[in-house]
N, C-alpha and C positions, 0 to 999 in steps of 0.2 A: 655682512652685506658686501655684496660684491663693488668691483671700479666702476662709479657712473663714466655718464658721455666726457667724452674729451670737448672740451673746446673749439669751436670752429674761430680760430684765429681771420683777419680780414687779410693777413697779407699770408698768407695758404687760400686764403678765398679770392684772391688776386694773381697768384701762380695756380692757381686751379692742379694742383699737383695730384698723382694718383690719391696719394694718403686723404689729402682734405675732400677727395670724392667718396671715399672709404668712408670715412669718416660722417660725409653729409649723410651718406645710404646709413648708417647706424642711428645716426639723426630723425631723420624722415620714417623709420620703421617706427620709434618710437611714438614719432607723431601718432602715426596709424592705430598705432595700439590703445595712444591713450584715446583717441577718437571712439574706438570702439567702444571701452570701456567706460565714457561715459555715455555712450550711448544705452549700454547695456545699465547702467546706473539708474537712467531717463526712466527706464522700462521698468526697472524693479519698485523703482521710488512709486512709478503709478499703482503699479500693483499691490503697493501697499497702504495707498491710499484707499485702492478700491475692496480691499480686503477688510481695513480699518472703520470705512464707512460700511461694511455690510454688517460688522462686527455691531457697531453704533445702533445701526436699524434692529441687529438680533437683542442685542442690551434694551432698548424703547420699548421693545415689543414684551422682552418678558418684565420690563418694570409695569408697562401695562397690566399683564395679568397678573401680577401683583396686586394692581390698584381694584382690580376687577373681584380680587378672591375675598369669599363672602365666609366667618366663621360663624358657623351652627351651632350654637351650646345644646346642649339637651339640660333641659331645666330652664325656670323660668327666669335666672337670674347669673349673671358670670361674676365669676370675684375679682379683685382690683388685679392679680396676676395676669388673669384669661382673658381683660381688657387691655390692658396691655401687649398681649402678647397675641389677640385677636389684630389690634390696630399696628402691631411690626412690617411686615408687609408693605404695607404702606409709608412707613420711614423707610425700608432696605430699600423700596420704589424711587424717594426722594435722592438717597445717595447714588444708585446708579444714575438718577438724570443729573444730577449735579456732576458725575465725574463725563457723562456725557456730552453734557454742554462744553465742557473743555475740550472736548474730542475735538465736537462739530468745530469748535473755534480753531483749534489745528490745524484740522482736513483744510476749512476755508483756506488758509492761509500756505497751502502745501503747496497750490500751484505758483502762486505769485512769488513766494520766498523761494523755493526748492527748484521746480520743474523749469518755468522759463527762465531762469540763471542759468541752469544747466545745458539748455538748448542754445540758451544765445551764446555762451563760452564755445560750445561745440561752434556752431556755424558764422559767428564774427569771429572770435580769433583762431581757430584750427583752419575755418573755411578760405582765411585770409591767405594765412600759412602756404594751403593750397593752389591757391590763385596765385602765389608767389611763384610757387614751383613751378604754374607751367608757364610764365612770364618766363624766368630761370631757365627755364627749358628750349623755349621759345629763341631766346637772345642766346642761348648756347650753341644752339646749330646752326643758327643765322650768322656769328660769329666764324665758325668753325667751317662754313662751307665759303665764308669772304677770303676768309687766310688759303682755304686750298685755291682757290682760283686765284689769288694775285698773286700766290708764291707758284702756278704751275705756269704763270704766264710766261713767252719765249723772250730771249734778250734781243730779239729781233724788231719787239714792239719800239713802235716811236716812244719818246717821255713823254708825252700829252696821259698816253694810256697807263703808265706805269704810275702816272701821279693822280689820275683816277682811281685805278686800282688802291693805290694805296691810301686816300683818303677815304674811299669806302671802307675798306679796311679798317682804319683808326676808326673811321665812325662805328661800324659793328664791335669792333673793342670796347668802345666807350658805355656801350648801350648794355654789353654782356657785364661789365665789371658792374655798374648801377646794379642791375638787374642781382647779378651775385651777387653784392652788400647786403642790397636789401631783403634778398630770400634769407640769407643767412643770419643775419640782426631780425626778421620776423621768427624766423626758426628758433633762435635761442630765444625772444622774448617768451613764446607762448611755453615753453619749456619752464621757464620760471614762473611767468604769472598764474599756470594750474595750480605752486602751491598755496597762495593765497585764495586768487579766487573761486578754486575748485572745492577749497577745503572748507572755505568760510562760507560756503551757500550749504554746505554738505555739516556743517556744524552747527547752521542758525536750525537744520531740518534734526539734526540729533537733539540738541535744547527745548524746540518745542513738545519734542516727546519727555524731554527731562522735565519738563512747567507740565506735561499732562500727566507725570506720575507724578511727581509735588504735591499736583491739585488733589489726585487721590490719597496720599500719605496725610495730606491736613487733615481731607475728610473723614479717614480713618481716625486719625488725634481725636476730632473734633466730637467722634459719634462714639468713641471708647468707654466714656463710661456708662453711657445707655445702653449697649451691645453688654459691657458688663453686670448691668444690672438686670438687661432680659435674661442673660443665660442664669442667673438666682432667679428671675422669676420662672423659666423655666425648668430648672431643675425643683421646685417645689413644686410645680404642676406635675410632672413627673412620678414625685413620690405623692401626692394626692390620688395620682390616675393608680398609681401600686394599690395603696390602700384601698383603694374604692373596687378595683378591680377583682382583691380579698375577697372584703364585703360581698361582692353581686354574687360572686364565685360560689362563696358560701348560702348569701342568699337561693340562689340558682338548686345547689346541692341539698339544702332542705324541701323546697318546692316538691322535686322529685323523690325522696323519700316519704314527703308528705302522700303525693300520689300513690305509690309504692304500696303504702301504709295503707292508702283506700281512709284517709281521716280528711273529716270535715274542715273547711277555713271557718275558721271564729270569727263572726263579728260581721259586721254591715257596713259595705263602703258604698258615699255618695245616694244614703237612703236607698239602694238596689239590692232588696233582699234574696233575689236568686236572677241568676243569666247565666245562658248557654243554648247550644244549639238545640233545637229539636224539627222533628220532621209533621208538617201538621196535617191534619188529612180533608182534602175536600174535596163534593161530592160533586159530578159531573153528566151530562146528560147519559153517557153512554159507560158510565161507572164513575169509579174513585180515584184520585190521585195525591199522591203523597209530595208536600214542597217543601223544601230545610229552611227554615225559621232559625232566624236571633232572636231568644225570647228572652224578658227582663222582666220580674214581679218587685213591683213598688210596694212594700208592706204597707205604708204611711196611707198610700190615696187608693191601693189595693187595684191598682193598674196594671195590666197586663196588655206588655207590646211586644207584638211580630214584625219580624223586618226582613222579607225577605232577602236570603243571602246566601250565594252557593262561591266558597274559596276558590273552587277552581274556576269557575266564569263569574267574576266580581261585574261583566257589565250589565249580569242579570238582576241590577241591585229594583226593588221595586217599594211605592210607597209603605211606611210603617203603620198600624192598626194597635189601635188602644182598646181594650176591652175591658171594662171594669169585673170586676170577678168576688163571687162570695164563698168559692170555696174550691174544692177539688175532691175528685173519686179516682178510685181505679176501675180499670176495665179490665173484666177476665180474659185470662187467655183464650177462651174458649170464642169469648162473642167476635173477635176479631181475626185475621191473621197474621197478623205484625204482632210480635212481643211486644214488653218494656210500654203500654198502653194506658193513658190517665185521660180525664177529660176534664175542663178548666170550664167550671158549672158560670154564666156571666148573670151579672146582677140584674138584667132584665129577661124577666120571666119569659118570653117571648122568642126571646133568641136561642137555636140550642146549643146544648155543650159543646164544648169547641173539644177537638177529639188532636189527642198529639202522642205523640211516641218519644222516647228519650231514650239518651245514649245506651242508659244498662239499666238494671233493678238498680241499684246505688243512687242513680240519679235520676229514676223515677221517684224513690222514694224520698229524696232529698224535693222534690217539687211538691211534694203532695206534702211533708212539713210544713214546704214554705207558705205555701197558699190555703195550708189548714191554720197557721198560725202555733204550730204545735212542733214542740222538738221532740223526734223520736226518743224511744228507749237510750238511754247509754249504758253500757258497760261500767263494769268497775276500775276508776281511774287509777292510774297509777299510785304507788306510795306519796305519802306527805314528805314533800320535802322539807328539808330542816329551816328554820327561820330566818329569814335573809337580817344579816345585819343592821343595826340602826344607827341613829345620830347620836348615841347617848353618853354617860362615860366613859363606859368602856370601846365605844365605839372611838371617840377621841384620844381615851388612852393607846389604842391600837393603832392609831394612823401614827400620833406622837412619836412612839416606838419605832415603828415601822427607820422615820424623817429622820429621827436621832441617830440610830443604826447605820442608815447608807451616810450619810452627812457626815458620821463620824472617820468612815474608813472606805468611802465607795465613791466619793464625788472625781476623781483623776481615771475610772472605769471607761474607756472607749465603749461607745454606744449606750450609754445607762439609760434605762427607760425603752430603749428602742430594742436592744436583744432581749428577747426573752427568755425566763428563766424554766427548770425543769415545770411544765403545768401541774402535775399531781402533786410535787412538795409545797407549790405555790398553791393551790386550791386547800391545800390540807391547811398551809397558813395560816389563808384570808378565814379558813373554816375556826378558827379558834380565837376572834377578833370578840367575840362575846365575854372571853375569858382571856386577855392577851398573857403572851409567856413572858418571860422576864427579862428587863431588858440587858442582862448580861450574856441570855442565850443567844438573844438575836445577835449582838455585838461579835460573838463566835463565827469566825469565818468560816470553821472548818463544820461548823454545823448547821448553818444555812449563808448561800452564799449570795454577794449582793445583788444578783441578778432573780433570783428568788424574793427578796425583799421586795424590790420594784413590781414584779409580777403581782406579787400577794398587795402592793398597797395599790395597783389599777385594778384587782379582781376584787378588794373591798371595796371602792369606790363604786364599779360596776353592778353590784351585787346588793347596792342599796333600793330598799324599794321603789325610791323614785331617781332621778338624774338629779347630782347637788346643785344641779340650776332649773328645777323643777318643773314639771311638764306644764304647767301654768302660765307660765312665763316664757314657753319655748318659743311660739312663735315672735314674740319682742324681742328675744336675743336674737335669732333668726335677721328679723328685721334689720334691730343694732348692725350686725355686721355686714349686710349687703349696701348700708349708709356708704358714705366718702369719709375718704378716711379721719379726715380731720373732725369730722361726726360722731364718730365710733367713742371716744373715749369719755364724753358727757352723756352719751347715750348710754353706755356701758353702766357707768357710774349710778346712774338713778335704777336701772336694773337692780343690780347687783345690792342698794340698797333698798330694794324690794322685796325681795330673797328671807324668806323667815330668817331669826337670828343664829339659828345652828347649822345651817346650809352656810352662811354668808360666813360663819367664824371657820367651817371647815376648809371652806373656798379660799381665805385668805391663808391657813396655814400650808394646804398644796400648795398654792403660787407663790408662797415666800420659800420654800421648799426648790419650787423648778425653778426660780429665780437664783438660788444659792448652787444648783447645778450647770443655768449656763454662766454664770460666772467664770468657771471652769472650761467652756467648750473649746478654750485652746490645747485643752487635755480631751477633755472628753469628746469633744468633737459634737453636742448635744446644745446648740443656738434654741432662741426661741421658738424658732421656725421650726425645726425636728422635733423640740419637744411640744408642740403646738400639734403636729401628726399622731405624735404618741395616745397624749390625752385629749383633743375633740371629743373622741367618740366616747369618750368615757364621763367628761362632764356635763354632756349633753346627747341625752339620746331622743329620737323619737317613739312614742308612743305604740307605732307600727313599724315592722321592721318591709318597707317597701322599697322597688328601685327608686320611685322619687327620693324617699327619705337617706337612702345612699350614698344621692348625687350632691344631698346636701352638705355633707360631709367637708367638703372644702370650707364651708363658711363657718363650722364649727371649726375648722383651723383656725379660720381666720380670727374668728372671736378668741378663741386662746391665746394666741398672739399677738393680739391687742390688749387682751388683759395683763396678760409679760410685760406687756413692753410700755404700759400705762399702769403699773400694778400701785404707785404711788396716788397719784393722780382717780384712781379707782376707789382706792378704798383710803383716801381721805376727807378722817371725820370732824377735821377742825372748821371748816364752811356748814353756816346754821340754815342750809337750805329749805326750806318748807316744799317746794316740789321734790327731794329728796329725802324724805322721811321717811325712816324703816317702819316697819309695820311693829305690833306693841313689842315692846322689848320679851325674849324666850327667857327661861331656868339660863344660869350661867352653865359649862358643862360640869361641872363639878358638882351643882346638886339636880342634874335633869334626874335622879330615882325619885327625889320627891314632886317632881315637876307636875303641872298639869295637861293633858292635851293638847295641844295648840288650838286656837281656835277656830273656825269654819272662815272659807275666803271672806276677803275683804267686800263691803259695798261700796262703789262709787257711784254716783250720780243716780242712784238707784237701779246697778246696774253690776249683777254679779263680776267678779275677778276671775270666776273659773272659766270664761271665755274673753283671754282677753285682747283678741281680733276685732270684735266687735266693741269695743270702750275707747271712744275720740281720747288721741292722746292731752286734748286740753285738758281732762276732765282728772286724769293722774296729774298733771303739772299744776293744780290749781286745789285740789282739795288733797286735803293728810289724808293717811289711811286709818280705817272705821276698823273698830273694835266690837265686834259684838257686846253685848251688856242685856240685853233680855228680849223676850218675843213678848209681844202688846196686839192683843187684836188677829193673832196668826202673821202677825210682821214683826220680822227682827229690827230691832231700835237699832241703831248703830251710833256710839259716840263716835266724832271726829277729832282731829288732832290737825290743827290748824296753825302754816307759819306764823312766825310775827307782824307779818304785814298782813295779813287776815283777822289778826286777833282786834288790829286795832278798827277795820272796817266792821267787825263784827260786835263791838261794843256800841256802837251806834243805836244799834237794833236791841240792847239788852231788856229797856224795858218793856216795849213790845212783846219780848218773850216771856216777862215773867207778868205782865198782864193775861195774857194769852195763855196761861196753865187749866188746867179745869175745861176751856169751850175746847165744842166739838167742833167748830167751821174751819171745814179742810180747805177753805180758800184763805183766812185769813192767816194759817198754818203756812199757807203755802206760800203767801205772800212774805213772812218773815225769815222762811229757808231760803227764797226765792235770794233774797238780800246778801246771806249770811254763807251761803254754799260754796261759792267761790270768787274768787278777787278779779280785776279787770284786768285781759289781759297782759302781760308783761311787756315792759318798754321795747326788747330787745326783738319783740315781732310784731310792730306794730309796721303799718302799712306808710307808704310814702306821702308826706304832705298834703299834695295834691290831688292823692284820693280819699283824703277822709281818713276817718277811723273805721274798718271793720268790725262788725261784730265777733264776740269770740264763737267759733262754730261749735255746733252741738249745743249752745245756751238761746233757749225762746227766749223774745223779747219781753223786756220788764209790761207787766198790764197797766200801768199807771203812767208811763211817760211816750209821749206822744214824741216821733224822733224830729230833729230839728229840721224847717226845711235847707235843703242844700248838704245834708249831713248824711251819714249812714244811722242807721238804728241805733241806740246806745244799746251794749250786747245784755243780755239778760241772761238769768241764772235759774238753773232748773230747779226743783224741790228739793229740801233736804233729804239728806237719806236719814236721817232720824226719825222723820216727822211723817212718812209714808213708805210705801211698799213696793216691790217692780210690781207685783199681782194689780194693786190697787192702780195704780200709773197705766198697765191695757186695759183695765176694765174702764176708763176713764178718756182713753186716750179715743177724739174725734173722726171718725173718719178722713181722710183730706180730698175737698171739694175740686179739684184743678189738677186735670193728667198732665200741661204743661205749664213748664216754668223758664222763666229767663234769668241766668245767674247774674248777680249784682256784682259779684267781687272776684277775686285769684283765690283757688284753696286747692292747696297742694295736702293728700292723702296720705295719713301718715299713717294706714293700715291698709291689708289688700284687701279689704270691704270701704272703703271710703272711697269716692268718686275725688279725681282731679282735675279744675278747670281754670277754665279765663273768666274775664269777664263776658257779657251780654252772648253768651252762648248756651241754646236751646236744652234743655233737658228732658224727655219724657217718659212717658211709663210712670206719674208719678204718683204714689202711694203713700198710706200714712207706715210711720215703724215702728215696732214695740221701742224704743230707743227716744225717750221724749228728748226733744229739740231738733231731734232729725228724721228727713225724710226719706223714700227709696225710691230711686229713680235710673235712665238707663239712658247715656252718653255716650257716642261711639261706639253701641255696640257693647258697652260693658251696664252693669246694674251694680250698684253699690247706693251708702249712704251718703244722703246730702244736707248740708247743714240750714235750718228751716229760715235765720234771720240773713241769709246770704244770696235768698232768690225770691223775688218776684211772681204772683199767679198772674199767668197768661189764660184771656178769653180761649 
């Protein structure tokens, strides 16, 4: 750093010497300079105010569409992740306005603190300064022109004039030296006081930038571990979207070889036994013309609908026609001039064939099955393939082996479970689970390697006939895991102790198995979470292999890694649950060769297990699971198995029942199942004081007690399933008199056929349902079941 200003000493400011005028001019420039430069200061400072605030307005705006962005699931349901990470956006939203509101608080405060400090510094004390100088200026030549004219005056003047002269004089002296001082004492003050006051307006404006990144640095602290825990929930979304991606891929790649192939799709979705386009022909006063039809045959009601629709002009959509239909012909090539030619014969004689054309022979021929009711010739299918493995000894010996194997020398393997191993040594593997090898071979590294193991124990798994959580049951696990999460693991739990006993014993040695592997995921790098990717799809699959069934995929994550991560809690059998009770105990695995068949689904409430979408979850939570023991009459008997707390409500009734042996009155039958079928509901869902007790839904009201007034109904209980039949239950079942009803209570659906509502809210459409205690009716637009002692008939 170079020599600052010299001092402007008062007595150099008093001999006005050349140096001390040197010296002022070096003075004075600086003034100038710093004048400018805070001028130039003023000007920046606004500038970045108004830069700051457009910044403010761009930050608002896009937290805005933040708030505004709307996430689309495909599928009917998103998992606790893709909620999450649907509603981020919306937090990222909240911390920009939070770090914006500090802005705004800033900016306000930039003119008052910043800008008029700076203005007033400039134009009070520099301004002064300057008003000095030309006062200074002023009294300098006023001075300076009194000294030349009373020193050029002649000695010839009288003394009168000479002492005029010279008192003017003095006085122009007097006026010039003030005048000096005090320009010069202003000049060096403003020189010292920029460095406080220039710097300390210029430092209160750096500070509130340092308080408005602070504010951001908290907010960052503060929002750290939820930022940390989206990017885990995003990175399993991630690898959900890879795997699903797989899946469609493959999906996708079948599709079109299926096409390729020119082979049939299996099977009947949504009762729509055939659809597709066809071209229909109708006749016109001045000929015929041909129109492209969406055409769909209903096997069931034998309905046949045209909907007019051409893909490239979609606004020619026009009303749909139903035509009932008894059969179908071809038409020769000859009688027409259009190939590919059938007519769809309708059930009133009266009307004629309706005359249509299809894509090729293939898909003529595929209509004229469908509405003959008749499936063409087939070909000779493929070879038999080999017998898919089972749940038996050997079946458990093999998994055993398999667990023992990697456990023993493979759990510290990076990716276990997730790399896969060669597929054809793996397939050869799992192919010899009938007969497993010994487990000293498997132990051999060099002769199957641990990536091969894992492979062959997901491709036994896979390869069973059914999924080890049973297609039965799929939709409730399903269910289980779209719950909240603190839901999931008592839901889980009665699941799982639903699960035949050789399913449920295989299921817990896999997950005490993947349990012992993420143990280890500080090596292996294989959490819950990964292995939860791995096996989804393997212990749960669907039925169909469709894109919905794909998209579900993530919830079979989810349910696996809820099972992990509850695996105690799951399959803990020391709690004597009666709403958890497994169904009759299986063969242990050691003598399933002498074992019996398992037995046919369970009954509940008269009300097969093999659909169990349509079975009110009260009706599992309140009665054991039925055991077949004989058919009487072409109805299966089913013994029950009852908690403790039902055994003792059910002794009440005992001798009723052993009077009641021998008579045939299906009402006084019914009256005693009515009793004994299921217990009142549980304290732990019982309704709030003030509204009474609810009835349990799905349970008619008892016929013998009248409910109290001011009360709700006391809930009543359906028929034994021992004592009658679902056959005998429709044949029985009354029409229901009243399309509407008014709900009494809150019932929240705890299947996607069960209606959810409030109270005193309208329901219609309403119907009786094979489903005694409930009826079927349509809320909003939706139709489901409704529970019969929970609504009111409305006139």
């Amino acid at each position: 750093m170079g020599v600052g200003l010299q001092p402007l000493e008062f007595t150099e400011c008093l001999a006005d010497s050349p140096q001390f005028r040197d010296n002022l001019q070096r003075h004075e420039k600086e003034l100038d300079r710093t004048s400018h430069q805070i001028k130039k200061l003023i000007k920046e400072v606004k500038d970045v105010v108004q830069a700051a605030k457009r910044l403010g307005a761009a930050q608002l705006a896009l937290a805005a569409s933040m708030d505004d962005f709307d996430f689309e699931c495909i599928g009917a349901s998103m998992t606790e992740d893709e909620r999450v990470i649907s509603t981020s956006l919306r937090h990222f939203a909240h911390l920009i306005r939070t770090i914006e509101d500090e802005r705004d608080r800033m900016l306000g405060r930039a003119h008052d603190q910043i800008i008029q400090p700076l203005e007033r510094f400039r134009k009070e004390h520099i301004g002064a300064v300057k008003e000095g100088k030309k006062k200074f200026d002023k009294k300098t030549a006023k001075f300076c022109q009194s000294q030349e004219r009373t020193l050029s005056l002649s000695t010839k003047k009288q003394e009168n004039v000479f002492q005029e002269a010279d008192a003017a004089m003095d006085m122009a002296e007097r006026d010039f030296c003030r005048a000096s001082l005090e320009y010069v004492f202003q000049l060096q003050a403003v020189q010292e006081r920029k460095k406080f006051e220039l710097v300390e307006t210029l430092l209160s404006f750096v500070f509130g930038w340092w308080t408005f990144h602070h504010t951001a640095h908290d907010v960052h602290a503060d929002a750290e571990p939820r930022v940390r825990d989206l990017q885990l929930r995003i990175q399993r979304t991630r690898s959900n979207f890879e795997e699903t991606s797989k899946q469609t891929e493959s999906l996708m790649k079948k599709m079109m070889e299926a096409r390729q192939n020119k082979e049939e799709e299996a099977g009947e979705e949504g009762g729509v036994s055939r659809a597709g386009y066809v071209f229909l022909m109708e006749k016109k006063a001045f000929g015929t013309t041909w129109s492209k039809q969406y055409c769909t045959y209903e096997k069931e009601s034998q309905l046949l609908t045209l909907t007019p629709y051409n893909q490239i002009n979609v606004k020619t959509v026009g009303a749909a026609e139903s035509v009932a239909v008894v059969g179908a012909r071809e038409c020769g090539d000859g009688v027409l001039e259009r190939r590919f030619c059938w007519e769809a014969l309708p059930a009133d004689a009266d009307r004629p064939p309706l005359v249509l054309q299809a894509a090729g022979e293939r898909a003529r021929a595929a209509w004229l099955r469908a509405l003959r009711g008749a499936r063409g010739a087939r070909g000779a299918g493929p070879a038999a393939a080999p017998a898919p493995p089972a749940l038996d000894a050997a079946g458990f010996a093999f998994a055993r082996a398999l667990v023992a194997a990697v456990e023993a020398r493979g759990l510290e393997e990076q990716g276990l479970y997730r790399v896969a191993g060669v597929a054809s040594r793996a397939a050869a593997l799992a192919a010899r689970a009938p007969r497993p090898p010994p487990p000293a071979e498997l132990r051999d590294p060099l002769r199957w390697e641990t990536r091969t193991l894992t492979s062959a124990l997901k491709a036994f798994l896979r390869a069973l006939p059914e999924p080890l959580l049973t297609r039965a049951l799929h939709a409730r696990f399903l269910a289980a895991a779209k719950c909240e999460r603190a839901d999931r693991p008592p839901a889980l739990r009665r699941l799982v102790r639903a699960l035949p006993q050789l399913n449920r014993d295989m299921l817990r040695l896999v997950l005490a198995h993947l349990r012992n592997v993420a143990a280890k995921s500080d090596k292996n790098l294989m959490t819950h979470s990964n292995l939860a990717v791995c096996f989804g799809p393997t212990l749960l699959r669907a039925e169909r292999e469709t894109v919905a069934s794909i998209l579900e995929l993530k919830f079979y994550n989810v349910l696996v890694e809820t099972l992990l991560d509850h695996f105690d809690q799951v399959f803990d059998d020391s709690a004597d649950d009666g709403a958890d009770a497994p169904p009759a105990a299986a063969a242990a695995p050691a003598d399933l060769e002498a074992a019996p068949p398992p037995p046919p689904p369970p009954v509940h409430n008269g009300l097969s297990s093999a659909s169990p979408t349509s079975i009110p979850m009260s009706a599992h939570n309140d009665v054991g699971v039925g055991v077949t023991v004989g058919v009487v009459g072409g109805c299966e008997r089913v013994a029950v198995r009852y908690a403790p707390h039902q055994h003792q409500l059910l002794q009440q009734f005992t001798p009723a029942l052993r009077t009641g042996v021998g008579r045939s009155s299906s009402s006084s039958a019914e009256s005693v199942s009515s009793h004994s079928a299921s217990p009142p509901p549980p304290s732990g869902h019982a309704p709030p004081p003030h509204s009474g007790h609810p009835p349990h839904p799905g349970h008619a009201p008892h016929p013998g007690h009248a409910p109290h007034p001011g009360h709700p109904p006391h809930p009543g209980y359906p028929p034994h399933p021992g004592l009658s039949c679902h056959t005998a239950m429709l044949a029985h079942s009354p029409p229901y008199r009243h399309s509407r009803v008014r709900t009494l209570y809150a019932c929240l659906g705890e299947s996607e056929g069960e209606l959810s509502f409030e109270p005193n809210q309208i329901i219609t459409n309403v119907t009786a349902s094979v489903e005694p205690g409930w009826l079927r009716g349509t809320l909003n637009g939706k139709t489901g079941l409704v529970p019969e002692n929970y609504i009111e008939p409305l006139p």
